[in-house]
N, C-alpha and C positions, 0 to 999 in steps of 0.2 A: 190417700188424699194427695192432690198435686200440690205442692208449695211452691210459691217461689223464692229461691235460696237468695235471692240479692238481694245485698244487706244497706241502705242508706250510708253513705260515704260519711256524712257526718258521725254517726254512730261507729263505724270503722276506725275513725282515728280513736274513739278511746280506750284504746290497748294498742299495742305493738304486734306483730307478724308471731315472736317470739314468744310473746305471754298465752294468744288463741289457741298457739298447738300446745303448747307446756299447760295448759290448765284448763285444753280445750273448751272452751268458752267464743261464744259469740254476744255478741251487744245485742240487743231486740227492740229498747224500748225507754224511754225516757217519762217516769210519771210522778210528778208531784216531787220532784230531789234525787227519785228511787231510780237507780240502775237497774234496767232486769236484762240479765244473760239465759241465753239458752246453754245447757250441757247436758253429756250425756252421763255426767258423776255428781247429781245434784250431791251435799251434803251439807249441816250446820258446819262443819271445820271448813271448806272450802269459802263460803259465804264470807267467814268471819276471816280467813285469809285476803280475801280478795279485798275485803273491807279494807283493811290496813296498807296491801299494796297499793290499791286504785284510789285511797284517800274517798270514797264514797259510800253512799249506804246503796249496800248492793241485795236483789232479791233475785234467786234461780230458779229456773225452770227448766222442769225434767224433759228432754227430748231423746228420740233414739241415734244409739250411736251411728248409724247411718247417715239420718241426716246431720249428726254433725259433723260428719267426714263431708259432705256435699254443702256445708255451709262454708268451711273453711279453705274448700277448692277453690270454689268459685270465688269467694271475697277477698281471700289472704294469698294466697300462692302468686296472682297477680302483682300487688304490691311486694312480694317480697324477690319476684323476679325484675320489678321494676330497680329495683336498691343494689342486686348483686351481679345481677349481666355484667359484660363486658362490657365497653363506651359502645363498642360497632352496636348495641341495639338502638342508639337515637335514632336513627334514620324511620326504622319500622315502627316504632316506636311514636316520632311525630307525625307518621302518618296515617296510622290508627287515631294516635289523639285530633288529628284534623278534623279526620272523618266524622268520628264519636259526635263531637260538638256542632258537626253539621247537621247530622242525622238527626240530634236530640233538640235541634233548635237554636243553641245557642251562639249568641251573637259576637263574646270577647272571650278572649281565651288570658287568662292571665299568668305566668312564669313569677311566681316574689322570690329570691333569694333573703333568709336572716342566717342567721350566728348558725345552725345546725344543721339548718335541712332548708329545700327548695320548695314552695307548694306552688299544686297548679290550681287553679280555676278558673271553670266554667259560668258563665254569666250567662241566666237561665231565665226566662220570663222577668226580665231586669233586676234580679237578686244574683251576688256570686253563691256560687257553692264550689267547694275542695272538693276535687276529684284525684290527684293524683298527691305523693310525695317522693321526691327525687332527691339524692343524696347531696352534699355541693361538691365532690370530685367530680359526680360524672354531669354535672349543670354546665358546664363551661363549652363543655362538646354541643348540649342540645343549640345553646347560645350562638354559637358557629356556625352550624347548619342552615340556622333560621336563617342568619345573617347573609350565608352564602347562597340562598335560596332568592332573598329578596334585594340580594344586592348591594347592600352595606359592605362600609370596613369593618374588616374582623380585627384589623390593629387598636381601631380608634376607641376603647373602653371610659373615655373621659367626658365625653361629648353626648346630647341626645342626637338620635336616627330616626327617619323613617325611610321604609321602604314597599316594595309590594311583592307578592309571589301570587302566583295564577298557577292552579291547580286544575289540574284535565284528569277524566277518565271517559272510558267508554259511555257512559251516559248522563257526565254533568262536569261540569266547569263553574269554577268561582272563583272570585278573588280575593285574597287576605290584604290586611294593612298592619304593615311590622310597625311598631315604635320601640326603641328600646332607651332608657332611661338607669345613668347611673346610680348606684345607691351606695349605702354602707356595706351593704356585702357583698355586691356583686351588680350587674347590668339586668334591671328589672323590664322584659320583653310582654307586650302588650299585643293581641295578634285582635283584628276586628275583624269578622267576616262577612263578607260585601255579598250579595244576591247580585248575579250577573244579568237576572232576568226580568226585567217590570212586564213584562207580559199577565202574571198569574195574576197582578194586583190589580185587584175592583173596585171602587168607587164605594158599589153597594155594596161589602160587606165589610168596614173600615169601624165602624161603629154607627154613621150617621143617624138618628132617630128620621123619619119618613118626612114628617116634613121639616127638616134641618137638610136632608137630601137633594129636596125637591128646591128648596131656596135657594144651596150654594149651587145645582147644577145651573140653574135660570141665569146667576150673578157668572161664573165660568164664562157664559156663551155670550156676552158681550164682548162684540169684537176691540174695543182700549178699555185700557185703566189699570188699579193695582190690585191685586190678590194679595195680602198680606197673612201670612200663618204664623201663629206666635206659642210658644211653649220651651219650655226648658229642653235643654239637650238629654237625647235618647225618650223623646219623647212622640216620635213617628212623624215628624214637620214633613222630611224628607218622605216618607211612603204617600201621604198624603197629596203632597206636589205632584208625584209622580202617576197615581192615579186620574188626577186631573189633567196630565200631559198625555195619558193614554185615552180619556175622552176625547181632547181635543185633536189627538194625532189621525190625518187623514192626507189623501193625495192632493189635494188643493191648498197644505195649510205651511210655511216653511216653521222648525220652531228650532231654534238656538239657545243654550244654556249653558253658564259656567257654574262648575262645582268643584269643592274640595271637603272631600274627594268625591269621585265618583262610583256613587253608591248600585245606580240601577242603569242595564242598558235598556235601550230602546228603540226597534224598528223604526226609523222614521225620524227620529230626531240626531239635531245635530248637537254633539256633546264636546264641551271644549272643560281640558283638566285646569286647575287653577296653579300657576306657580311663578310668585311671590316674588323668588329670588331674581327671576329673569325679568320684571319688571312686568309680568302678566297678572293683573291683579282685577278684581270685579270691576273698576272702573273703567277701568282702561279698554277692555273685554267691552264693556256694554258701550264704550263709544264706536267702536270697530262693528260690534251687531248693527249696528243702526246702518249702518252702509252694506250690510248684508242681505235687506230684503225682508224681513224678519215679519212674520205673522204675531209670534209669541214670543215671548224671551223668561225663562226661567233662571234666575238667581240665586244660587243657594243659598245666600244668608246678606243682609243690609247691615254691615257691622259699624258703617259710618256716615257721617255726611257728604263724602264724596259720593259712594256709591248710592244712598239714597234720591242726592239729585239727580243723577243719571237716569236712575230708573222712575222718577218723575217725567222728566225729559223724553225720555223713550214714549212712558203713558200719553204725556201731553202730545206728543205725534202720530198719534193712531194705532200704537200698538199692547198689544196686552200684555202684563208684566204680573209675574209670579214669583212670590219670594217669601224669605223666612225672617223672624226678627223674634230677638228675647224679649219679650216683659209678660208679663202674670196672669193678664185677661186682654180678651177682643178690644175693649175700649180704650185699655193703657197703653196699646200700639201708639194711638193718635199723638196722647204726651210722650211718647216715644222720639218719634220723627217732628214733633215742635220745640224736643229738647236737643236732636238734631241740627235745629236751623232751618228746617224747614217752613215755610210760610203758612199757616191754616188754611189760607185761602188755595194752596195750591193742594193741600191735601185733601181738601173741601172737593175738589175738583176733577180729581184723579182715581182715590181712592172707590171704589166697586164693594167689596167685602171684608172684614175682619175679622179674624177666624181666630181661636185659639183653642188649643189640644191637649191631655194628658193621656198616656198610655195606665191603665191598668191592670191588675193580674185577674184572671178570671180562676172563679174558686172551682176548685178539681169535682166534677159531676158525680166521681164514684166516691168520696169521703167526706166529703160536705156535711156537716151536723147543723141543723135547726136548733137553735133557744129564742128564749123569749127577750123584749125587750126591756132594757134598763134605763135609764136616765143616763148611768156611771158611762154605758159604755159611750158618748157622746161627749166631743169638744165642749168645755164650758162656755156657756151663752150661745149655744146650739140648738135651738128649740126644735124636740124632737116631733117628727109626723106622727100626728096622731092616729091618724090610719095607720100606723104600722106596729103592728104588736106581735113581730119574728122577724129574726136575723139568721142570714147561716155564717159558721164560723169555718176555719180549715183545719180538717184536723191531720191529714197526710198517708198515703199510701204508696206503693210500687209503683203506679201507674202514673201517679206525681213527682216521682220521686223522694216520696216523704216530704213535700214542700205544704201542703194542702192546695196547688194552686196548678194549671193548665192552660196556657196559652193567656194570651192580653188582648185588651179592647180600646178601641178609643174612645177618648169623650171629648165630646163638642161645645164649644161657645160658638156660637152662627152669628155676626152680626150685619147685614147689607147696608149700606149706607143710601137712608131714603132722604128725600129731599128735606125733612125735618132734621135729619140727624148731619145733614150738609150747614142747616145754619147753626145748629150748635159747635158744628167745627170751624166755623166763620166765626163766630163770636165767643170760639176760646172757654166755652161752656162743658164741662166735659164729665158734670152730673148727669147722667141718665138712667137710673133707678126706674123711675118712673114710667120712662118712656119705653123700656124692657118687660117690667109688669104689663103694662096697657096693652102691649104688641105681642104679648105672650110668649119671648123669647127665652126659651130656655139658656139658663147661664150653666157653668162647669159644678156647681154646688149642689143645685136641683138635679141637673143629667147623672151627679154622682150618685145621691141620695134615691134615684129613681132605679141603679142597677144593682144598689144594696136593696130594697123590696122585690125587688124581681129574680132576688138569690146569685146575679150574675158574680156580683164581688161579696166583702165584705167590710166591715166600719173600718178596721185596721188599715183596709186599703185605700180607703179614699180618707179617712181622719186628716189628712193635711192639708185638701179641698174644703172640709167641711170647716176647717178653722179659720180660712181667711172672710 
């Protein structure tokens, strides 16, 4: 039978390098409280050992001694050369870990330093997971590295940083974003990994349901106005933008954007970095666009009333403006930007679409388990569909990485601002229940609720949509 010997990191950490080969034992499994280890010396006196060491209620199972020689190569001999090397291994050592986390997807790489030990982790379909544990003699070297790579003082231990490193090989390039931040035990490094390429990103495969596709491309291709995208951070605003910059990017069109940072490049566009310190800030930037000729102008984020008049400004002169703003749904934009200072009347006027987004985890296709449905599992005052009587839950494999989950999707609020929805924002009106039922607009609750029946996600996943 082919196994596969990798073992869930989580599962890894509970024993040490030292207890695996001493009591030969590997973790397997987590059920109902009950530890269960694989070994190749099952015995009642080992069990009831392990019991009192590991503080758990542990159950074994008999495997052959081969493979547990091939469980504890693969899982343990890694970690236990990561803790005893010499310093000289960080270099190869961070560039494996680069790799690893690009390969696998992941978008933040996290270093914590506490009282004993370092961990690493990987930020995976927007959950972290521990992947590595690094000693704290040899953490101050990786620290250094980074630092000397993206440019930072290595003296400066007192202060936050940010800096960047751009990594090349024969057939890819990307970019990191260093932060490093001090703590109680040491300089906690935050690495983000930036996609160099908006090219791969589609429009159509983002999550848009067909006709929420077909609305926002229509609302796009008007030549002025504002494109508003609203969702919490690490919530895809940013992929989203950029897809729409790659519809509209063609040789007749000029488009201009400031961001911080800058996440995607793009053939054809002109990308300007935001920086603060030197007095280059989104407003200022979008007064300078405007004597640039500009087709389009993308903004990465309306963090104020400076920059939001501007990008009024710009709208009201004939150009199309695209940008990001925090609040909760498509509609709360509006009180958004009238809590801004901005005039209704001029938001009445400018405004084109309102959009709002959540990323969610899509349930893993190869462990996915079917139940039926409960009331319990359901936000209180959640009146459950009654068409729907199955759910799938996650229950986690190799191929997940023990997560139960596999890549993310988005979910859409589509709102166009039609001429009715123009006098509600003229008269400061800004119930529209009604006018969403009527117009059949699907809101982030429903489009949730719609990829829990279609097994994409699960209740767990969206539970904090379906409560507001």
């Amino acid at each position: 039978m082919n196994l596969d010997y990798q073992i869930d990191t989580s599962l890894i950490q509970l024993i040490t390098t030292e207890q695996a080969y001493h009591y030969r034992i590997i973790p397997s499994a987590v059920n109902n409280g009950t530890f269960e280890f694989k070994t190749d010396k099952a015995s009642k006196t080992l069990e009831q050992e392990l019991q009192i060491v590991l503080n758990k209620n542990i159950q074994l199972v008999e495997v052959s001694s081969e493979d547990i020689q091939k469980y504890l190569a693969i899982n343990f001999r890694q970690r236990q050369s990561i803790a005893s090397e010499d310093l000289h291994y960080s270099t190869d050592f961070l560039e494996k870990l680069l790799f690893t986390a690009k390969d696998i997807g992941s978008s933040d790489i996290h270093f914590e330093p506490y009282e004993t030990k370092c961990r690493v982790r990987f930020r995976l379909d927007g959950k972290l997971k521990e992947q590595y544990v690094i000693s704290l003699q040899e953490y101050p070297v990786i620290v250094n590295k980074l630092k000397i790579q993206a440019g930072l003082d290595i003296s400066e231990k007192r202060l936050p940083q940010d800096g960047r490193i751009t990594i090349k090989t024969n057939s890819d390039e990307f970019d990191i974003r260093v932060s490093s931040l001090p703590t109680l035990h040491g300089e906690k490094m935050v690495l983000r990994i930036l996609s160099k390429d908006a090219n791969t990103i589609n429009l159509n495969e983002l999550g848009f349901t067909e006709a929420e596709l077909k609305s926002y491309k229509e609302t796009v291709r008007k030549p002025n106005g504002i494109i508003l995208i609203s969702g919490p951070t690490g919530s895809g605003k940013t992929t989203t933008l950029y897809a729409t910059l790659k519809l509209l990017n063609n040789d007749d069109t000029n488009i201009l954007t400031i961001e911080d940072p800058i996440e995607y490049t793009l053939e054809g566009v002109n990308q300007v970095q935001l920086k603060e310190n030197i007095g280059l800030d989104f407003a200022s930037t979008l007064r300078t666009f405007l004597r640039q000729d500009p087709d389009v102008i993308m903004v990465g984020e309306i963090r104020d009333a400076k920059t939001a008049n501007m990008a009024i400004r710009a709208a009201l002169t004939g150009h199309l403006v695209l940008s990001t703003i925090h609040t909760n749904s498509a509609w709360a934009t509006i009180s958004r930007l009238i809590d801004m200072g901005i005039p209704s009347f001029l938001i009445a006027s400018t405004l084109n679409v309102s959009v709002a987004q959540r990323l969610v985890r899509k349930l893993c296709p190869h462990c996915k388990k079917e139940e039926a449905v409960s009331k319990a599992i359901f936000p209180s005052g959640f009146s459950n569909p009654k068409d729907m009587t199955k759910h799938f839950v996650p229950t986690g494999c190799h191929k997940c990485y023990h997560t139960g989950y596999q890549g993310r999707k988005a979910i859409y609020e589509i709102i166009p601002i039609t001429k009715e929805l123009v006098n509600h924002i003229k008269l400061n009106d800004l119930e529209i229940d009604n006018y969403l039922k009527h117009n059949n607009i699907a809101t982030l609750k429903s489009n949730a609720i719609e990829l829990v029946k279609e097994g994409v996600t699960s209740i767990d996943e969206v539970f904090a949509l379906l409560s507001d």
